[in-house]
C-alpha positions as CSV (number, residue, x, y, z in Angstrom):
1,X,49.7,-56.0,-57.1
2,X,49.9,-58.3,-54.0
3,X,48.8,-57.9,-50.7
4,X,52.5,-57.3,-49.4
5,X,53.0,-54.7,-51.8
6,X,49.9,-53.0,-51.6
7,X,49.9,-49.5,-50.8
8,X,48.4,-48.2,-47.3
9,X,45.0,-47.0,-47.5
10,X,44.0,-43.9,-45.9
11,X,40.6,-43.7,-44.0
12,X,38.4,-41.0,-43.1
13,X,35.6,-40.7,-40.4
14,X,32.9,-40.2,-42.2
15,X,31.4,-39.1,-39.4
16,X,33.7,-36.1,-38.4
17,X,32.3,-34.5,-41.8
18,X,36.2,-33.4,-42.4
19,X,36.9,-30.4,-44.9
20,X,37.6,-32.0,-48.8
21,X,41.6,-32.4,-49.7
22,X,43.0,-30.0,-51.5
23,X,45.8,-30.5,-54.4
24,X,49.1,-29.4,-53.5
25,X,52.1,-27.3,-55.7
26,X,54.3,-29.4,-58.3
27,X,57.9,-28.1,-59.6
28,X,56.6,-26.8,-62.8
29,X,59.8,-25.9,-63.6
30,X,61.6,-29.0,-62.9
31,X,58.6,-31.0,-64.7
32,X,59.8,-28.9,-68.5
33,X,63.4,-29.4,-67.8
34,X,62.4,-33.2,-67.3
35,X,60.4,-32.9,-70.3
36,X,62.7,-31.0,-72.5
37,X,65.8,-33.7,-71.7
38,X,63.3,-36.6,-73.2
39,X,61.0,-35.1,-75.5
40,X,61.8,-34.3,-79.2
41,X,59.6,-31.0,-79.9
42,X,56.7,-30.4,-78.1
43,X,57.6,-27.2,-76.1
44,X,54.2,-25.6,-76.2
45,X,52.3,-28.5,-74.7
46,X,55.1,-29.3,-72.1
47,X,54.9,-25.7,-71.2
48,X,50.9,-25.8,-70.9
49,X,50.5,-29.4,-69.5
50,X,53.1,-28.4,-66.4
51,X,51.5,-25.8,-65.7
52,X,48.0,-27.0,-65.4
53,X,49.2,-29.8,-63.5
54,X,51.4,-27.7,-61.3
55,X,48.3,-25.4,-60.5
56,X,46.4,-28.4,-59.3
57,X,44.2,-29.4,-62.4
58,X,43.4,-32.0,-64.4
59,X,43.8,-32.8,-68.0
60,X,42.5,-34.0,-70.8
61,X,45.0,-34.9,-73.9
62,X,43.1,-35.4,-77.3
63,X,45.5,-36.4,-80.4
64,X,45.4,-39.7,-82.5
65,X,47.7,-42.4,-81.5
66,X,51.4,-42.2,-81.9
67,X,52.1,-38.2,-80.9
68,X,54.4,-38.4,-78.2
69,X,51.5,-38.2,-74.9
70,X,52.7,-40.5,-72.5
71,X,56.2,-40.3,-73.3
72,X,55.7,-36.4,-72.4
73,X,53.4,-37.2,-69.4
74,X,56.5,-40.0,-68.3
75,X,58.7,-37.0,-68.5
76,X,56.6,-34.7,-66.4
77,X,56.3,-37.1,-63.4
78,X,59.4,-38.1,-63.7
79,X,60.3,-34.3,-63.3
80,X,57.5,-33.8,-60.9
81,X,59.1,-36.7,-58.6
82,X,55.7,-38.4,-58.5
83,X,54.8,-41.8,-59.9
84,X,52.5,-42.7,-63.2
85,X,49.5,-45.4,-62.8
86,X,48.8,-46.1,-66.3
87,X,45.2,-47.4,-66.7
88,X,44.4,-48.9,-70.4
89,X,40.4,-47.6,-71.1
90,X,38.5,-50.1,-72.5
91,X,35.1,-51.8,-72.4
92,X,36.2,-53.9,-69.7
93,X,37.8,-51.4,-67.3
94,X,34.5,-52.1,-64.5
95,X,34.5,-49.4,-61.3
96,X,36.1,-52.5,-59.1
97,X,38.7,-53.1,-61.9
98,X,39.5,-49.1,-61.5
99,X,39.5,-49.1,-57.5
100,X,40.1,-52.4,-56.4
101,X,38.8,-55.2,-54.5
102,X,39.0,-57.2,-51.7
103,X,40.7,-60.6,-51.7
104,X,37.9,-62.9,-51.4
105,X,39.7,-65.6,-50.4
106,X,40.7,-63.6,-46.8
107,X,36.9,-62.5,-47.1
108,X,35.8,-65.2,-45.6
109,X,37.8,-66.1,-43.1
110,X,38.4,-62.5,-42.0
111,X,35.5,-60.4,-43.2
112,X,36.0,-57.5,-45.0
113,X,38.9,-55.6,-43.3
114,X,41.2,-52.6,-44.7
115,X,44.0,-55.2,-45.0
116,X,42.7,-57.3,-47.3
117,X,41.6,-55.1,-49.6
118,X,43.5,-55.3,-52.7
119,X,43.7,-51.7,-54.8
120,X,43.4,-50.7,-58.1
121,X,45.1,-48.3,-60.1
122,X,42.9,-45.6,-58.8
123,X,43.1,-45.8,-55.0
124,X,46.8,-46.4,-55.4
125,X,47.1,-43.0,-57.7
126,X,44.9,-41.3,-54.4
127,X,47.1,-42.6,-52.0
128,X,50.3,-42.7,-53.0
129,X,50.0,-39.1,-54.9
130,X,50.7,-40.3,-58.5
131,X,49.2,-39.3,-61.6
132,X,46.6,-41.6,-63.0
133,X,46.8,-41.6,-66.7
134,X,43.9,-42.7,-68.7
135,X,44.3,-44.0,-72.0
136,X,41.3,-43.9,-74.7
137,X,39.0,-42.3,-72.2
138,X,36.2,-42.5,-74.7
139,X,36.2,-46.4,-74.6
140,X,36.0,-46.5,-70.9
141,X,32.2,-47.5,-69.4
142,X,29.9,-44.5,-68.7
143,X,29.5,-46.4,-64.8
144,X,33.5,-46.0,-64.6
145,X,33.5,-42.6,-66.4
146,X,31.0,-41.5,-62.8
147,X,33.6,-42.8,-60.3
148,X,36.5,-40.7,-62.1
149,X,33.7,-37.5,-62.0
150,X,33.4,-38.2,-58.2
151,X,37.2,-38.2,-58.1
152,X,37.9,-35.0,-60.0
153,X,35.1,-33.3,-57.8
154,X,36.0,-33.9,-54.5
155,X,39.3,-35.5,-55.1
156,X,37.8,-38.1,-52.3
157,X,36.6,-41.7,-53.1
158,X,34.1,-43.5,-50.9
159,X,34.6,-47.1,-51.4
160,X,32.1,-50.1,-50.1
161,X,33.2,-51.7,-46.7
162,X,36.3,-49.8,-46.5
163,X,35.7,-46.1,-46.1
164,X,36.8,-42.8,-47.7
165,X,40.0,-42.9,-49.6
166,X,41.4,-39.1,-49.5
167,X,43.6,-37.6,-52.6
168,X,47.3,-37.4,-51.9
169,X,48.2,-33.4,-52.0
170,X,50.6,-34.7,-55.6
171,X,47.4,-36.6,-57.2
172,X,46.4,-35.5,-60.5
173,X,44.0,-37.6,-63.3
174,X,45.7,-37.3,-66.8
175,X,43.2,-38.8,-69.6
176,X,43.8,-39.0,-73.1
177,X,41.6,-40.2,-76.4
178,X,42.0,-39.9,-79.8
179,X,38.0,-38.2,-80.8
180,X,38.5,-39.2,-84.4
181,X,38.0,-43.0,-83.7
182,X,34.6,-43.8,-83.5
183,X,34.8,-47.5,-84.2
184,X,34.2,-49.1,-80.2
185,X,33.9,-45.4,-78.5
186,X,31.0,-43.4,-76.6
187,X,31.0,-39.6,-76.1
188,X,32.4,-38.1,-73.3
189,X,30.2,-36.1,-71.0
190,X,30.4,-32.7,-70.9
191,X,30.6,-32.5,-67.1
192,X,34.1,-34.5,-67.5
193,X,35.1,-31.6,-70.0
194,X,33.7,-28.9,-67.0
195,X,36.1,-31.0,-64.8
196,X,39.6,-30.6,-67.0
197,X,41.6,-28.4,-68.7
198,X,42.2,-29.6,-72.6
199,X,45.5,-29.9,-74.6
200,X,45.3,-30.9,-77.9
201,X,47.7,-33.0,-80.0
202,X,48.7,-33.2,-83.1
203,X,51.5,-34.7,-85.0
204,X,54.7,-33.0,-85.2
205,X,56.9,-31.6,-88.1
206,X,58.7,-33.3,-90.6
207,X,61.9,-32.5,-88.8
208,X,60.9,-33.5,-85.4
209,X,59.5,-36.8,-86.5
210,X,63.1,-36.8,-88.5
211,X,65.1,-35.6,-85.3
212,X,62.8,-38.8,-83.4
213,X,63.8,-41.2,-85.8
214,X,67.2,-40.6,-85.7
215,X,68.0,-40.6,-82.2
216,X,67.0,-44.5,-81.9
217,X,68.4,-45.1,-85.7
218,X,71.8,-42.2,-85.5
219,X,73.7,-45.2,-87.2
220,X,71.2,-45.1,-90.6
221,X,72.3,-43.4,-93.4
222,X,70.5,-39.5,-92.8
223,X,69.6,-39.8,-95.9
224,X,67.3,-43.0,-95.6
225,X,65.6,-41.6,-92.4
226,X,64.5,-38.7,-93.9
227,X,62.6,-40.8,-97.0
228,X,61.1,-43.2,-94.3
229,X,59.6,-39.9,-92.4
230,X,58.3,-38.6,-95.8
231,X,56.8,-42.0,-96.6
232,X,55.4,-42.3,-93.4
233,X,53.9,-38.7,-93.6
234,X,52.5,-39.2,-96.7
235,X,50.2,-42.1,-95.7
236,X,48.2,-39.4,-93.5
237,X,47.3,-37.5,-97.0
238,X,46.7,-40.2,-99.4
239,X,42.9,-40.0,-101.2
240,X,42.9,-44.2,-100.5
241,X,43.7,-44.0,-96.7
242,X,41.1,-43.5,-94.3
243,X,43.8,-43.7,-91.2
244,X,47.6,-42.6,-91.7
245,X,50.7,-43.9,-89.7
246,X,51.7,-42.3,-86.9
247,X,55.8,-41.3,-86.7
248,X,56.1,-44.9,-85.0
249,X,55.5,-46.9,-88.6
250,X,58.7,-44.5,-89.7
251,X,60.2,-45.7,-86.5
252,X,59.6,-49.4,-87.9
253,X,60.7,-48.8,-91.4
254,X,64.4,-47.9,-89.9
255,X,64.2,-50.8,-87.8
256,X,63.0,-53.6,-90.2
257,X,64.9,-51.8,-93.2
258,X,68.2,-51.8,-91.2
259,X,68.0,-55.5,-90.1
260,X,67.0,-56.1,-93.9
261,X,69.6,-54.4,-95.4
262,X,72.2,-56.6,-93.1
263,X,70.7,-59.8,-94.1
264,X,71.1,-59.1,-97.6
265,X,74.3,-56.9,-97.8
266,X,73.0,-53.7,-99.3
267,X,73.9,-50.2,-98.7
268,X,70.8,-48.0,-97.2
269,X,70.5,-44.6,-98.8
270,X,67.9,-42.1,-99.9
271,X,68.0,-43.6,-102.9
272,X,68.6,-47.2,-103.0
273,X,70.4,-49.1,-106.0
274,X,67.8,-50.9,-108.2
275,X,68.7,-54.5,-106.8
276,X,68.2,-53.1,-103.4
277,X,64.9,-51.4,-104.1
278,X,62.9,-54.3,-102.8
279,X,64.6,-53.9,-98.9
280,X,62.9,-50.7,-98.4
281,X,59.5,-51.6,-100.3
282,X,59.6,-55.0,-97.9
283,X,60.3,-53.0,-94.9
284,X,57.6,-49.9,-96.1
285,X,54.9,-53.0,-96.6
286,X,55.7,-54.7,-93.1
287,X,55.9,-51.7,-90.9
288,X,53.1,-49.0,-92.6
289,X,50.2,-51.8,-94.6
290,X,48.8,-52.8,-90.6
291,X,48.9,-48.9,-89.3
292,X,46.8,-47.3,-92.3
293,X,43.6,-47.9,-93.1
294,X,41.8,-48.2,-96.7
295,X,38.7,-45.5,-97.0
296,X,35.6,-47.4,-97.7
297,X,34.9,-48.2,-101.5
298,X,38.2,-48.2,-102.4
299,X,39.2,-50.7,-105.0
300,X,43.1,-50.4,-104.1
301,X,44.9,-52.8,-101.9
302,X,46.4,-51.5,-98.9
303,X,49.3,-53.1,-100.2
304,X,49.1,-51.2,-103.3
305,X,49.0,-47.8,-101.9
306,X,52.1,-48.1,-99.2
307,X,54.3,-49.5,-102.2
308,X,53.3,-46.4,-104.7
309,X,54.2,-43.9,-101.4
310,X,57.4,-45.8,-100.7
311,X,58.1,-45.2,-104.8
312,X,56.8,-42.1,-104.8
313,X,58.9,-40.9,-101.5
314,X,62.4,-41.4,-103.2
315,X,64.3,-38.4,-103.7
316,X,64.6,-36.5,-107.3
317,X,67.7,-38.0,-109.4
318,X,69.8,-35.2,-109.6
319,X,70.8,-36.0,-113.0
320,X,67.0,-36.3,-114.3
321,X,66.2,-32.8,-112.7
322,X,69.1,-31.5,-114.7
323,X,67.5,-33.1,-117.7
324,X,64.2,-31.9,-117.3
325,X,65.8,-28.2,-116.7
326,X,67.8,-27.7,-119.6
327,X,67.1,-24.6,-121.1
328,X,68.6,-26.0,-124.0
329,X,66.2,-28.3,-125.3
330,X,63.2,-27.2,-127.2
């Protein structure tokens, strides 16, 4: 964000004591609509998330990784007709990081002026009404955790050597984190949870994660699609796997499979021929072996264990069901 671009900044006298913003209506209809056009699934949450943000509130999303939350929350701007600051939350996202600074270069020729302040993500959320959304909240720095408290209390952020920066009537904070993954995380405070309304997440159905799949991949064989989804699925039960794959390795396995399947001239199906076995175990390895996750103590390569699911996932040979069902035999 330069200078030029920068988005006015909006002061307050502190010393007229003025009343606290309030948050102002969004088209909570127009927000599903938007929502339901991009979305595959995911009524329920649509329906709930709108509508908390179309009351005023803010929200916290909790869900692993990979079901569907910012594509929804993209939708629901987009249908709100408001913009989407996406902040990244990690151990390095610092207070000025989150608000902004000013250039110090024009510092010291010009002194610390509202002009040459430079703002984050969060004070151009404030000003320009856009929803700030949060990702992995629970890796974010407990000082940067109190500015967004201040924020959601008063929707009003005082800022060093420039003044009060006042919420747009459209600004809402969106936050999301997956509380399953402890590895790099802190715990969220329960005054942030006072502050919010929660929607958890979960991942979908088989045939929504299907209905996903093939609407980027409608040229794949149906067939194919659906045993990528059921491998992909299965990695979230195995006894080895510590960590599953979200719908996005099945995503992969389409993509690399497909490509695959080209280079070598074979013919994609549920079933693959024996000599073209070895395209969907090669695209199974590459897109699911660096999402999953071995449990501790296991004497299994990861490896291993997405080659036996990618087996295991192949649909039942007609012919050997009719075998095994004979009432014939003895």
């Amino acid at each position: 964000m330069t200078n030029g671009s920068a988005a006015p900044v909006s002061l307050v006298d502190t010393g007229a004591a003025p009343g606290l913003p309030t948050a102002g209506p969004l088209p909570v209809r127009a927000m599903i609509e938007a929502s339901h056009a991009r979305v595959v699934g995911r009524e329920r949450e649509s329906e709930v998330i709108a509508a908390a943000l179309a009351a005023g509130r803010s929200i916290l999303l909790e869900g692993p990784p990979g079901t569907g939350k910012t594509t929804l929350l993209r939708a629901l701007a987009e249908g709100a007709g408001v913009g989407l600051e996406l902040v990244e939350g990690n151990a390095e996202l610092s207070p000025a990081r989150l608000v902004g600074h000013h250039d110090p270069s024009r510092v010291l020729t010009e002194d610390y002026r509202p002009d040459n302040f430079v703002p984050g993500p969060l004070v151009r959320a404030l000003t320009s009404g856009a929803l700030l959304y949060v990702e992995e909240l629970n890796r974010v720095p407990e000082e940067t955790l109190n500015v967004l408290l201040g924020v959601l209390s008063e929707r009003r952020l005082h800022v060093p050597r420039l003044g009060v920066v006042d919420a747009a009537p459209s600004f809402r904070l969106v936050a999301a984190m997956n509380p399953s993954d402890a590895v790099g995380t802190g715990r969220i405070t329960p005054a942030l949870y006072d502050r919010s309304c929660r929607v958890g997440f979960v991942h979908q159905s088989a045939d929504e994660e299907t209905a996903i799949v093939r609407r980027d991949h409608h040229v794949v064989d149906a067939a194919f699609v659906e045993r990528a989804v059921r491998a992909t699925r299965s990695t979230r039960e195995h006894p080895d796997l510590r960590l599953g794959s979200s719908v996005r390795g099945a995503l992969d396995l389409v993509a690399v499979a497909e490509s695959l399947a080209e280079l070598r001239a074979v013919a994609l199906a549920g079933r693959l021929a024996p000599a073209a076995e070895t395209t969907g175990t090669d695209a199974a390895l590459a897109a699911l072996s660096g999402r999953v996750q071995l449990l501790e103590g296991s004497t299994r390569t990861v490896e291993e264990v997405v080659a036996e699911l990618w087996a295991a996932s192949a649909p039942v040979d007609p012919s050997e069901s009719s075998q095994d069902g004979d009432p014939g035999k003895a």
